[in-house]
C-alpha positions as CSV (number, residue, x, y, z in Angstrom):
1,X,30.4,-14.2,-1.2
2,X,30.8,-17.4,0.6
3,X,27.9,-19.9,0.8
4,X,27.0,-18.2,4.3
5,X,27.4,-14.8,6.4
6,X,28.4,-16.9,9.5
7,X,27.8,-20.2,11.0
8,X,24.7,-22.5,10.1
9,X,22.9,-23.1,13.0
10,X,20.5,-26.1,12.9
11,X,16.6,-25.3,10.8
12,X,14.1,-27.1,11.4
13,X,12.0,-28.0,8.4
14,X,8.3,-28.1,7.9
15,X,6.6,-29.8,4.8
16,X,2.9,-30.9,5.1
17,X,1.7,-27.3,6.6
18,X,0.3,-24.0,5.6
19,X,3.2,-22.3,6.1
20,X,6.9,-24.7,4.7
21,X,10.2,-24.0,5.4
22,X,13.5,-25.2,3.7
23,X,16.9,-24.6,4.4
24,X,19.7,-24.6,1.8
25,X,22.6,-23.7,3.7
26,X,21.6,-20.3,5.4
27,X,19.2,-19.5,2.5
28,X,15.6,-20.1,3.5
29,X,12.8,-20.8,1.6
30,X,9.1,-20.0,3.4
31,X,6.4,-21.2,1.2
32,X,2.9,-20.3,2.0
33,X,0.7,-23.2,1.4
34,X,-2.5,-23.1,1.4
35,X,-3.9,-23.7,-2.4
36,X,-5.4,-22.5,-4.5
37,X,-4.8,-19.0,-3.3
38,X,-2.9,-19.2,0.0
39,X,-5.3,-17.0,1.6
40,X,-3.7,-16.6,5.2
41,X,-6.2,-17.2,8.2
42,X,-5.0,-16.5,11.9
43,X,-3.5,-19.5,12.6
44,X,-1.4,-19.7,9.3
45,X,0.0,-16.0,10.8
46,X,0.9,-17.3,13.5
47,X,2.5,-20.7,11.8
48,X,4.4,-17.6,10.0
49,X,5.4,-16.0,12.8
50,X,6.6,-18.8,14.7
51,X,8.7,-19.9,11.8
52,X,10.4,-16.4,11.6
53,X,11.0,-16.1,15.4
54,X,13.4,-19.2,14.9
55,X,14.9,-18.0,11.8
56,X,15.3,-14.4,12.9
57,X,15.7,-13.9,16.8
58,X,19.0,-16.0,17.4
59,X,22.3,-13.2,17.6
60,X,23.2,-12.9,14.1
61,X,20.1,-14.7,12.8
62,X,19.7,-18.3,11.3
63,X,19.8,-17.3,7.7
64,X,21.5,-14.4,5.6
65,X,18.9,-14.6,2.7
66,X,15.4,-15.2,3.2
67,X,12.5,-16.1,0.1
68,X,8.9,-16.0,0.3
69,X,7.2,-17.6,-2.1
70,X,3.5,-19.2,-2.8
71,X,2.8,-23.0,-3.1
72,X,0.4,-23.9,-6.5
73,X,-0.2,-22.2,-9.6
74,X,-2.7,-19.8,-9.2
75,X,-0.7,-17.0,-6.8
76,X,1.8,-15.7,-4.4
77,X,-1.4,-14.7,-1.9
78,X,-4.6,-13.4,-1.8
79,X,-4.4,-11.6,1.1
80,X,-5.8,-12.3,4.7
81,X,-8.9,-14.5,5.4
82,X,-12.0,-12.1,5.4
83,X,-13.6,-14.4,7.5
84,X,-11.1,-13.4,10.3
85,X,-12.1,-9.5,9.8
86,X,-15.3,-10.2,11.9
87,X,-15.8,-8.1,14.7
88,X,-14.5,-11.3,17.2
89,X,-11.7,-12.0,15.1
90,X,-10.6,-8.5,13.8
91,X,-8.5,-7.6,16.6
92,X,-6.7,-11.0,17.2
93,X,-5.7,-11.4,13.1
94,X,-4.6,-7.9,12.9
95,X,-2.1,-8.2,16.1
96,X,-1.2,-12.1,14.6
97,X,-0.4,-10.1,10.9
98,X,1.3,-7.5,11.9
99,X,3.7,-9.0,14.6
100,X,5.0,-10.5,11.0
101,X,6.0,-7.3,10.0
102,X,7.2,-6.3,13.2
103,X,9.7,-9.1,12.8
104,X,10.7,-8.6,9.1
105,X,11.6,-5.2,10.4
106,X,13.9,-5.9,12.7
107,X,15.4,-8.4,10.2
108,X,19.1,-8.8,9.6
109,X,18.9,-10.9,6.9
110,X,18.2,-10.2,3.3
111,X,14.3,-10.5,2.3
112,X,13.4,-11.5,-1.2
113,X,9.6,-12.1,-2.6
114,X,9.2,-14.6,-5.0
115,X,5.8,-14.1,-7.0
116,X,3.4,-15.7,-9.0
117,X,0.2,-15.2,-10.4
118,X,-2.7,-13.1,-7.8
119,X,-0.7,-10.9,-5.3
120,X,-3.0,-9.4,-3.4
121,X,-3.9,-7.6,-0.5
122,X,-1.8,-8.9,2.4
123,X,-0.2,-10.7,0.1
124,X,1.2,-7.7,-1.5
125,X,1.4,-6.0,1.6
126,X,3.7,-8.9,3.0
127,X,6.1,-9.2,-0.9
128,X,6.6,-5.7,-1.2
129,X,7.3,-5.1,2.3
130,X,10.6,-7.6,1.6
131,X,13.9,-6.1,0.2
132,X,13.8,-7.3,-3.2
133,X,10.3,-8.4,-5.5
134,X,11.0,-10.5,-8.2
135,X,8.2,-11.2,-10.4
136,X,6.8,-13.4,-13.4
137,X,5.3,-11.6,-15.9
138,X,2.3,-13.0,-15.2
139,X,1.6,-12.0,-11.9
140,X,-1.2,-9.5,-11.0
141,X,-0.5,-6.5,-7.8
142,X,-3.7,-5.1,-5.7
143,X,-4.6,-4.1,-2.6
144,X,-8.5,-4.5,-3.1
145,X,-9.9,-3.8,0.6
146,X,-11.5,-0.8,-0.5
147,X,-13.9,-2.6,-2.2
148,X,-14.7,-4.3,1.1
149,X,-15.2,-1.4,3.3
150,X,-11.8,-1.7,4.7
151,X,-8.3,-0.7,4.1
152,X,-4.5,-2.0,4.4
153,X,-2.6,-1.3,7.4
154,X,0.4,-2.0,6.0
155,X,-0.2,-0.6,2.6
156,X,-1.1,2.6,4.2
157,X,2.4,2.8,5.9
158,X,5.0,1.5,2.9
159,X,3.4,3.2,-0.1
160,X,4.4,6.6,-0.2
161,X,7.4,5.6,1.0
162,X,7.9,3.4,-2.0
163,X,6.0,4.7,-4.9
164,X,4.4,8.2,-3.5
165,X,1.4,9.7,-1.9
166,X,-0.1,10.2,-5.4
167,X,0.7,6.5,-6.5
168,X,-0.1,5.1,-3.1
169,X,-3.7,7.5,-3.1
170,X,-4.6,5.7,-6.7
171,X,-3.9,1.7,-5.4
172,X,-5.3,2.3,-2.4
173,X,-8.1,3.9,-3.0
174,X,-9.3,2.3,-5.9
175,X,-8.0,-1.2,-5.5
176,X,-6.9,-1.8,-8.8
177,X,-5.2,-4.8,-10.2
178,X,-2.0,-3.6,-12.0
179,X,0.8,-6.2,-14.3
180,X,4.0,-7.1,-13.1
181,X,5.3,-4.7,-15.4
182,X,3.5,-1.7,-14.3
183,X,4.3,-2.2,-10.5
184,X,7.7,-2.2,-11.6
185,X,7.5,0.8,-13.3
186,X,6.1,2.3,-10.1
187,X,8.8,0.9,-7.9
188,X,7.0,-1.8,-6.2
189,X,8.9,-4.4,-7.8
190,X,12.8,-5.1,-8.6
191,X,12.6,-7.4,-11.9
192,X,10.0,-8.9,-14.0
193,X,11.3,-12.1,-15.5
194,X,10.0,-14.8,-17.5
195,X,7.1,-17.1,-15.8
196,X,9.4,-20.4,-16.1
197,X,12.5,-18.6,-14.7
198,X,11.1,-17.2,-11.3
199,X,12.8,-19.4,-9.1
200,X,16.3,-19.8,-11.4
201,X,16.1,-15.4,-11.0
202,X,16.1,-15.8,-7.3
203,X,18.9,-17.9,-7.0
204,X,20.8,-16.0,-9.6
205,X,20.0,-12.7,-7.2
206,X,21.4,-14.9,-4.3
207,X,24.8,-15.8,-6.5
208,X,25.1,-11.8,-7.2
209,X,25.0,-11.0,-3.5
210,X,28.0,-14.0,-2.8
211,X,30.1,-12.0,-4.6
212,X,29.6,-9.2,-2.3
213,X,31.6,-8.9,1.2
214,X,29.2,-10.3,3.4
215,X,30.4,-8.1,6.2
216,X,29.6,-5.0,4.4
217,X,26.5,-6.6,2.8
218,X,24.7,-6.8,6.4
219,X,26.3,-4.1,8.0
220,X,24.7,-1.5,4.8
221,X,21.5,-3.4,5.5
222,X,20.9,-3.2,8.7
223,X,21.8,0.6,8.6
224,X,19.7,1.1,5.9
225,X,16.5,-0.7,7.6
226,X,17.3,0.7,11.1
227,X,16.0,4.3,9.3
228,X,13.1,2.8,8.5
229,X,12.2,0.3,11.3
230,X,11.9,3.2,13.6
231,X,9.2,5.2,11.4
232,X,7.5,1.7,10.6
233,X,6.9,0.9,13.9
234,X,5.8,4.4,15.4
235,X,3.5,4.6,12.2
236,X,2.3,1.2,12.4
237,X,0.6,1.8,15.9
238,X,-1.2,4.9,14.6
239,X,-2.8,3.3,11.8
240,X,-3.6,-0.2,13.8
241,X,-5.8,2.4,16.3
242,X,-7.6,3.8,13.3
243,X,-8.4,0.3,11.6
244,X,-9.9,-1.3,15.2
245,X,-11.1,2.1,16.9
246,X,-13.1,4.1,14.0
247,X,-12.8,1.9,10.4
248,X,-14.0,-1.4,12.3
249,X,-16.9,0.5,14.4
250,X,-18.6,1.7,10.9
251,X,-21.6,-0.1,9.6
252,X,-19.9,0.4,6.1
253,X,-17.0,-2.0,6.7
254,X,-19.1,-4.2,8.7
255,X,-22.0,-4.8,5.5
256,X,-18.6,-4.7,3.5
257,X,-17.2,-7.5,5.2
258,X,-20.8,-9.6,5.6
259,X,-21.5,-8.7,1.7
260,X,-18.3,-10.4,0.5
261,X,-19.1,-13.7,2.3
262,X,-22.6,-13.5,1.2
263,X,-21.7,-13.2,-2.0
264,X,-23.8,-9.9,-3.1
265,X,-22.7,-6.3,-3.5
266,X,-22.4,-4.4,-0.7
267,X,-25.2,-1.5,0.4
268,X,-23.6,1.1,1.7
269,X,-24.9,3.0,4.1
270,X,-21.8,6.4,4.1
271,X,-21.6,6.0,8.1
């Protein structure tokens, strides 16, 4: 494949934010960056979503392969503030996250998660939601709301799809950590390489597509997505009603949410 799909319209690069991008070519790199955990608060979602906008709504898109990543050593992401899950902030971080997804959906490009170390939560939500996972063999999967009194959205949606009801049912509803090597053996991740050649696997995935026809490369993607954009989208709505209309009006995810930033186990109350 050549070095590009179709002409390389101008990227802009950010360095020196919570949320980087860098253009090689039509190859994008979006690095969240917000150490040590890159814990995403509303305002890095929306850096995110602002950033895909002009990478993914020009005709044709502005890139043909697109890599998350997470900046430091300690992880990919640890999910979405908790903070923000308060009940004046609940509503307004949900609609920033998921317009995210909304976008990757309607994506032409291909999307590739780079990870490292903690994964979790909405961070796993937002890797395993991309095309392709490539993993060190150090890095750790979970969705751990659970434990919090909540549950993921997005989670909720994508695993069956990927791994099962019964899998999906297990990670979600105990919010256990599994190994890079066990979330590949359930199909939430392509390949588990060595922690010094995460980024050199990337780019070698990259080469392996150039030798593809890009024609035929986006034109089985984006009949392959288009499948699953339309049930992601109806389903997404659904489940963003129950989080904000019955999980989010329970005391139990309330003293979940208050107990984690208090730093004490939670008391639940079962209503």
């Amino acid at each position: 494949m050549n070095e590009s799909l179709g002409p390389s319209p101008a990227i802009e690069t950010h360095r020196g934010e919570a949320v980087q991008i860098r253009a090689e070519g039509r190859t994008v790199w979006v690095t969240l960056d917000r150490p040590p955990l890159n814990i995403m608060d509303i305002s890095t979602m929306k850096l995110l979503s602002r950033g895909l906008g002009k990478l993914l709504d020009p005709p044709g898109g502005a890139c043909d392969f697109l890599i998350f990543s997470g900046a430091g050593p300690k992880g990919f992401s640890a999910g979405a503030e908790v903070a923000d899950h308060a009940p004046d902030r609940v509503g307004s971080m949900l609609a920033a996250f998921h317009h995210i997804f909304r976008q990757l959906a309607r994506a032409d490009c291909i999307t590739i998660a780079a990870v490292h170390g903690h994964c979790l939560g909405g961070g796993m939500e937002l890797a395993t939601f991309c095309d392709f996972v490539i993993a060190a063999e150090s890095a750790q999967f979970g969705v751990p709301e659970i434990k919090l009194g909540c549950f993921p959205p997005i989670a909720m949606i994508t695993f069956p799809e990927l791994v099962g009801s019964r899998v999906a049912m297990d990670l979600i509803l105990t919010g256990r950590e599994i190994s890079a090597a066990e979330a590949k053996t359930l199909g939430l991740v392509t390949r588990v390489v060595p922690d010094d050649s995460l980024d050199k696997s990337v780019r070698d995935m990259i080469g392996e597509f150039r030798a593809l026809s890009p024609a035929v490369l986006k034109l089985t993607g984006r009949a392959m997505r288009r499948r699953l954009r339309d049930e992601f989208e109806n389903d997404l709505g659904k489940v963003e009603q129950v989080y904000l209309n019955q999980l989010m009006k329970t005391e139990d995810a309330r003293e979940g949410i208050r107990a984690f930033m208090e730093k004490r186990p939670p008391s639940w109350r079962g209503r």
